[in-house]
C-alpha positions in Angstrom: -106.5 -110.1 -41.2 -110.1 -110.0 -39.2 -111.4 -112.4 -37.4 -114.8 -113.1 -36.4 -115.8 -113.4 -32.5 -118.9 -116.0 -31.2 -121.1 -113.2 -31.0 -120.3 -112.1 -34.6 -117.7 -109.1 -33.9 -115.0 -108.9 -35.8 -111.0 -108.3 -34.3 -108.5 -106.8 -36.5 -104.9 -107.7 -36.4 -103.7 -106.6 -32.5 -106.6 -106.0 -31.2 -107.6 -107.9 -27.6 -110.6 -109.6 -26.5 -112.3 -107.9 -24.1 -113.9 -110.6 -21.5 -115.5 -108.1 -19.0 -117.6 -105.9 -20.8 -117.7 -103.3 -18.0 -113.9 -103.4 -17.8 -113.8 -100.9 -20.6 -113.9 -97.1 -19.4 -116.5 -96.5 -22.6 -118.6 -99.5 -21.4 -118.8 -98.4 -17.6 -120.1 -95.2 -18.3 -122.4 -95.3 -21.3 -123.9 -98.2 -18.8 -123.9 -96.0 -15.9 -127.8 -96.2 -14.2 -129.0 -94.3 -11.1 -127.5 -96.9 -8.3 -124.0 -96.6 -10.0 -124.3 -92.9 -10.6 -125.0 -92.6 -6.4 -122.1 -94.9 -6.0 -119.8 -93.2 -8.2 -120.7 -89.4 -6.0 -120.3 -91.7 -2.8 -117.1 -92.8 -3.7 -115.8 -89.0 -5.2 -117.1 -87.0 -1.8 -115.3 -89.9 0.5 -111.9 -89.2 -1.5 -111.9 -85.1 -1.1 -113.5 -86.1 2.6 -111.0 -88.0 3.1 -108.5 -85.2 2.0 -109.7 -82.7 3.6 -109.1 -84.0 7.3 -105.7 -85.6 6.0 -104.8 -81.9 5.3 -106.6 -80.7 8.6 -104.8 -83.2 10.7 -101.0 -82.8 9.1 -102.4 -78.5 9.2 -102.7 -79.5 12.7 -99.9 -80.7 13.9 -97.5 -78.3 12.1 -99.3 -75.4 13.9 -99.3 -76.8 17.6 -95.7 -78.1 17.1 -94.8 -74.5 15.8 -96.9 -73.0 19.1 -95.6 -75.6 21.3 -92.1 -74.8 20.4 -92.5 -71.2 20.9 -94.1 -71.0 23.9 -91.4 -73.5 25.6 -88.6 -71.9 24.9 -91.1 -69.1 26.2 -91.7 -70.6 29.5 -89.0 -73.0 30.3 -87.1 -70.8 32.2 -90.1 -70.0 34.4 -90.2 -73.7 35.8 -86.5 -73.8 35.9 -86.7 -71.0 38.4 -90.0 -72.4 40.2 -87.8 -75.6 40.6 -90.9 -77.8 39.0 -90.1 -81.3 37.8 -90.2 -82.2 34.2 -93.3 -84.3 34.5 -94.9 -81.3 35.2 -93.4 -79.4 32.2 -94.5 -82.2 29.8 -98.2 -82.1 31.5 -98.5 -78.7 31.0 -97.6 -78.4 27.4 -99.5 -81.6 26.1 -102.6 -80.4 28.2 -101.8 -77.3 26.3 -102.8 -78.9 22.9 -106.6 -78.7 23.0 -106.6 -75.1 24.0 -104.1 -74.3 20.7 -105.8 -76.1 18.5 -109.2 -73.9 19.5 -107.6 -71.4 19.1 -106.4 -72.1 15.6 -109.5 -73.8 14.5 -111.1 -71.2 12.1 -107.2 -71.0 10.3 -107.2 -74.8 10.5 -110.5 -75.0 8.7 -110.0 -72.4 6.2 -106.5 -73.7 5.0 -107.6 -77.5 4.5 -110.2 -76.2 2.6 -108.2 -74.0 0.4 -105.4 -76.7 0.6 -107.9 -79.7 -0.5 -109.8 -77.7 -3.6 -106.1 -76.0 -4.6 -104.8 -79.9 -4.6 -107.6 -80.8 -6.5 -107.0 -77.8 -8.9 -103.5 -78.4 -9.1 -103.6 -82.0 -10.3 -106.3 -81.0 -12.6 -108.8 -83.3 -11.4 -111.0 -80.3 -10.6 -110.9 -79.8 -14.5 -111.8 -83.5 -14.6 -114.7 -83.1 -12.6 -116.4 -80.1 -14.5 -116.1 -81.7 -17.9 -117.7 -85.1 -16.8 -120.9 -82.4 -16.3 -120.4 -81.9 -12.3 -120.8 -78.8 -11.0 -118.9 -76.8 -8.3 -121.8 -77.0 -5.8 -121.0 -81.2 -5.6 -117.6 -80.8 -6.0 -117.6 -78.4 -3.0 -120.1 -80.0 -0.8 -117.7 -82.5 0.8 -115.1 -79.7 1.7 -118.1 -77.4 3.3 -119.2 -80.8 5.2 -115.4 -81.5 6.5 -115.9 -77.5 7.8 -118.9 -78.0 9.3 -117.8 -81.8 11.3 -114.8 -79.8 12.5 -116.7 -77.3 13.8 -119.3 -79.2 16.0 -116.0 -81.2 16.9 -114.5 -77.8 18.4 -117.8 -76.9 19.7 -118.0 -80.4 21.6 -114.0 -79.2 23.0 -115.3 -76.2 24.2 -118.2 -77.6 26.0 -116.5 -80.9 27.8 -113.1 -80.9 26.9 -111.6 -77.6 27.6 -112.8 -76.4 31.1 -110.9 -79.0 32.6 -107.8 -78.6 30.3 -107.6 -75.4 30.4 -108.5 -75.0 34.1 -105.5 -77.6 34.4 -103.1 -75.5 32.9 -104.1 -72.6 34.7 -103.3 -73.9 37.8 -99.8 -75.0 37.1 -99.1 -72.1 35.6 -100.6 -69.4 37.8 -99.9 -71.1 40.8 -97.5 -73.5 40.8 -95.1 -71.6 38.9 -95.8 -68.1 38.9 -96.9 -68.2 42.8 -99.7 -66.1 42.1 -102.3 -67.8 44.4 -106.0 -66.0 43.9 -106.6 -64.7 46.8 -110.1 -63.5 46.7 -113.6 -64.0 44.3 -115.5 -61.5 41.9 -119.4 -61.8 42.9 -122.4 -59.6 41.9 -120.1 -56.9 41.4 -117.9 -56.8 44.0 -114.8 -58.0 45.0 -114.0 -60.5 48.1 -110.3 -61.0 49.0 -108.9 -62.6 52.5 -105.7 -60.8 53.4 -103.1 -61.6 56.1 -105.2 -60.2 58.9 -108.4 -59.4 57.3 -111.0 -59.4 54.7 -111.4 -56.9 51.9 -114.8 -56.0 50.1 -115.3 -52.9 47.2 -116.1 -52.4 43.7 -113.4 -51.8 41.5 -114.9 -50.2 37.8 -111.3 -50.2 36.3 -108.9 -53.4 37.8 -105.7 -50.9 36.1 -106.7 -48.2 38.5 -106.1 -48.0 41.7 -109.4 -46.5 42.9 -112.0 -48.7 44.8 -115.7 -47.9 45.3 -118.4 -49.3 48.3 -114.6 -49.7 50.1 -115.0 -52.1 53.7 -112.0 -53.4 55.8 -112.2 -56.4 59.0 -110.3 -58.2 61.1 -111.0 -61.0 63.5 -109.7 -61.7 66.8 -108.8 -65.4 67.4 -111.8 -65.9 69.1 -113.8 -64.9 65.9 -114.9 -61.4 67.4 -115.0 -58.5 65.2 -112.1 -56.2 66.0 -111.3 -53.7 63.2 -114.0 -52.3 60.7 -113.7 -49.8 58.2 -116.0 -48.9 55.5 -115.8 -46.0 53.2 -117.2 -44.2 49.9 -114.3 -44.9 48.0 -110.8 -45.6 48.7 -107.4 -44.9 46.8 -104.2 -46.5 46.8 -101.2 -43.4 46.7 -97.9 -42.9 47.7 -97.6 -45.9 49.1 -100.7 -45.4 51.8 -104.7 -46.2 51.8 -106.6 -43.3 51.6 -110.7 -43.3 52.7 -112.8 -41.2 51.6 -116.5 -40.3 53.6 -116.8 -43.2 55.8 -116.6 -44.4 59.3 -113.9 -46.4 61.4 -115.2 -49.4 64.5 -112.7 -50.1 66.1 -113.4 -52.9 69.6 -112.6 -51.2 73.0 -113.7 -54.4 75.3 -115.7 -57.1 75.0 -118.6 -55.9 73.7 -117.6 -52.1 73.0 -116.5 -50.1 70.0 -115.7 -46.9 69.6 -116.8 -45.4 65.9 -115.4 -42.6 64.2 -116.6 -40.8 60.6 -114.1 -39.0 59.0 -114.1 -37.4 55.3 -110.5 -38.5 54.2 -108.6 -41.1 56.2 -104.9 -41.9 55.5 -103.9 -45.7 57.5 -101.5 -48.5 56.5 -103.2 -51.8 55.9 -101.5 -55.3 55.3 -102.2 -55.5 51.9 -101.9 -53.3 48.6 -103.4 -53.5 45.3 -100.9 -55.5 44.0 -101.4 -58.1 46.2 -105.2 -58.5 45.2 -105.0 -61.4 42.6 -108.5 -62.7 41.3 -107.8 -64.9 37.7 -108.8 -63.4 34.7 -108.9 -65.9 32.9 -112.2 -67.5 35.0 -114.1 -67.4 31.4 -111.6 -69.1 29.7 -112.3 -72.1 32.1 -116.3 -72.7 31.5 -117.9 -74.4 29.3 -120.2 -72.9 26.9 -123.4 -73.8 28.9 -121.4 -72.7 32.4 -121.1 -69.1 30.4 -124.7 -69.4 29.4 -125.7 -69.1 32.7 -123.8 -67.4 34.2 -124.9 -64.3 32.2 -128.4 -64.8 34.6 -126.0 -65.1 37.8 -125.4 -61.3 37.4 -126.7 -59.0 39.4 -125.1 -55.7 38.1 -125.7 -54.4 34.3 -122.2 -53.8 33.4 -121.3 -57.4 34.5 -124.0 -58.7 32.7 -123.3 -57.3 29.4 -120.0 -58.4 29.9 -121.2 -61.7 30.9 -123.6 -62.3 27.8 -120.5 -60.7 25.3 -118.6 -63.6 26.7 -121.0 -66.2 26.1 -121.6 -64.8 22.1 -118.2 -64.3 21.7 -117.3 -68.2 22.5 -119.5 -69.2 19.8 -118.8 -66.5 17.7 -115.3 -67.7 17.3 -116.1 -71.2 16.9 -118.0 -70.5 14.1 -115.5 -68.2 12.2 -113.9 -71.0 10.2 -116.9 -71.5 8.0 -117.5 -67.9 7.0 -113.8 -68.0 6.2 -113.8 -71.3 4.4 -116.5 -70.3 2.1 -114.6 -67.3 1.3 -111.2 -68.4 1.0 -113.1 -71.3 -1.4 -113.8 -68.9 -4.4 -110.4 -66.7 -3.7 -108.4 -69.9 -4.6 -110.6 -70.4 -7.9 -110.5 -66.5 -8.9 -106.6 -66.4 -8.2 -106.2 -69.2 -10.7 -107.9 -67.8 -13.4 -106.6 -64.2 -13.2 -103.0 -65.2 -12.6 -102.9 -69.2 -13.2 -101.8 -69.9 -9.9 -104.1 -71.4 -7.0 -101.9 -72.5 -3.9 -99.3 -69.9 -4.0 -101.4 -66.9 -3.7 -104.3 -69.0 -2.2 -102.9 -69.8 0.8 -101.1 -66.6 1.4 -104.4 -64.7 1.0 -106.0 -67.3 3.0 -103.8 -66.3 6.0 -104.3 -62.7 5.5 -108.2 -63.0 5.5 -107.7 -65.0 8.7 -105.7 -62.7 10.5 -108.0 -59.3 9.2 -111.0 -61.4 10.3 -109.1 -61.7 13.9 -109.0 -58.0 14.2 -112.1 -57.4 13.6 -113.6 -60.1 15.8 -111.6 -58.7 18.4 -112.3 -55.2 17.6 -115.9 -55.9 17.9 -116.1 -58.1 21.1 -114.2 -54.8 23.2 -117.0 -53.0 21.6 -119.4 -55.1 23.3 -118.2 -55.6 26.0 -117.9 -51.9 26.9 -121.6 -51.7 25.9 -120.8 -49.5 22.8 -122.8 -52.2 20.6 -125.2 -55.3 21.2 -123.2 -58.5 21.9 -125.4 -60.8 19.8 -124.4 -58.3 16.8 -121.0 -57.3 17.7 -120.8 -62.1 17.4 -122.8 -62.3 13.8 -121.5 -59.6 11.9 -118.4 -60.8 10.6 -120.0 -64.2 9.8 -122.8 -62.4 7.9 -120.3 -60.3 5.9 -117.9 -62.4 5.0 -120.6 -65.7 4.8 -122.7 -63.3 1.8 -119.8 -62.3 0.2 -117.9 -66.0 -0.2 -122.1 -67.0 -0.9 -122.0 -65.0 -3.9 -118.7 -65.1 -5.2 -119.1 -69.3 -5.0 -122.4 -69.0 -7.2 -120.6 -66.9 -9.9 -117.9 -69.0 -10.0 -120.6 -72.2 -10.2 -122.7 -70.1 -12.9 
């Protein structure tokens, strides 16, 4: 039995008026213009936007927990022994957070993205996507823009956030708990340090040698009157004893005399030995990424320079791995599911092994530099280059 609507259509038997015409699926979209169209791609790159920092914040916290863990059981015994309160344990580790998460951040970004299109894969919406005439480029554009807002957000860190964090941290760990109080500064070269009874100024080319270039020595009496200098080619620490090499030795007779003496080799006991020279190493660490900028300019000697600018590239460098990675580790994902017809389970394992390759070589490449074997600004662009290309081109056959 039919029967007929107001507007002449006729029901069979079952069937259900339809009041909204664009309730239907088959309406909506064979009445889809250009404002809906836009609203529809609005709506589909806030969803995988949406997952992609879901993934990147649960990533997130699963790898600073893991790190956090470690590292305390690591260290707790070191405050136990320093006698340090648990406030100070607690302010150490949660102060700790922004420095692990920089430190994780090209991981962080390549997994959500792998994580985000394999979820998409996996639940077939990817296949979804293609067939309603999308192609990979759209589909992919929201994940490479949640890449991109994560890195400017590390960049922002590294620039406000963790000098004083990490600078923070330092200081409770170096000094309150370790004891190691810096005793001296690094300066056009040279090396400052105020000992027990005097002050210390060389050059020292290797800090895991005991050899010292430029090599001066004073002490002070109380009224502030020079009493001791010595100043020598080059100096040695051995068998326990300084030893001088072409120099010559002040030393005050009266109140205004001093009786000076060259010598080619000179053994003498001072106050201090190398060991007790402590200047942080981890000063870089603690700038921002305009401090290191200019601090490449604040150089006076070549080496330090070079080092300085390999510093400054390097910093950026690996704040910008994660994209070169993500749009790598992008295609990988899609290539392992067609060869094999599984995304996720190789995906992500491959994903942490391109990470961890891409580690080496970034570290390979920034001792190059900074031993001067290759330019800085290269030694900081090459892996992003290489890997950029290669996930470039492996994307557009996989789009085409």
């Amino acid at each position: 039995m039919t029967r007929t609507l107001d507007d002449g259509t006729y029901l069979q038997d079952g069937e259900r008026e339809i009041s909204d015409p664009s309730a239907h699926p088959l309406t909506l979209f064979s009445s889809i213009d250009q404002p809906t169209d836009t609203l529809i791609l609005f709506l589909l790159n806030r969803y995988i936007l949406a997952q992609f920092f879901r993934i990147f914040c649960t990533v997130s916290t699963a790898f600073a927990a893991i790190y956090i863990l470690i590292d305390f059981f690591e260290k707790i015994d070191n405050f136990t022994e320093a006698d340090k309160p648990l406030s100070l344990v607690f302010k150490f580790f949660i102060l700790n957070i922004p420095f692990i998460i920089d430190q994780l951040g090209p991981v962080l970004i390549l997994l959500s993205g792998v994580i985000t299109l394999g979820l998409l894969n996996h639940q077939h919406e990817l296949t979804a996507l293609k067939a309603g005439g999308l192609s990979l480029r759209t589909i992919l554009k929201p994940v490479l823009t949640g890449g991109i807002l994560c890195t400017v957000l590390f960049l922002c860190m590294a620039q406000w956030l963790l000098p004083a964090t990490i600078a923070t941290t330092n200081t409770i760990w170096f000094e309150n708990v370790k004891g190691m109080v810096p005793l001296g500064i690094f300066r056009n070269g040279r090396y400052y340090y105020k000992g027990q009874q005097g002050f210390y100024s060389f050059a020292r080319p290797n800090p895991e040698q005991a050899t010292f270039l430029n090599f001066s020595y004073s002490s002070w009496t109380p009224q502030s009157q020079l009493d001791t200098l010595l100043s020598a080619e080059s100096a040695e620490w051995k068998n326990q004893e300084w030893i001088l090499h072409n120099g010559q030795a002040q030393v005050r007779q009266g109140n205004d005399a001093y009786q000076t003496t060259i010598f080619t080799e000179k053994k003498l006991s001072l106050p201090e030995e190398p060991d007790d020279f402590f200047v942080p190493k981890y000063e870089a660490s603690e700038l921002s990424i305009t401090a290191l900028y200019h601090r490449i300019y604040k150089q006076r000697n070549a080496a330090d320079k070079i080092k300085a600018r390999a510093d400054f590239y390097g910093r950026i460098s690996y704040t910008l791995l994660g994209l070169p990675l993500l749009l790598l580790g992008l295609p990988v994902l899609l290539i392992s599911y067609q060869k094999w017809g599984r995304d996720l389970s190789i995906a992500i394992p491959a994903s942490t092994g391109l990470a961890f390759v891409a580690w080496g070589l970034w570290g390979a490449l920034q001792s190059l530099a900074r031993a001067d074997y290759i330019n800085p600004l290269l030694a900081a662009s090459t892996i992003h280059l290489v890997f950029g290309c290669l996930g470039m081109f492996l994307l557009y056959r996989q789009n085409n």
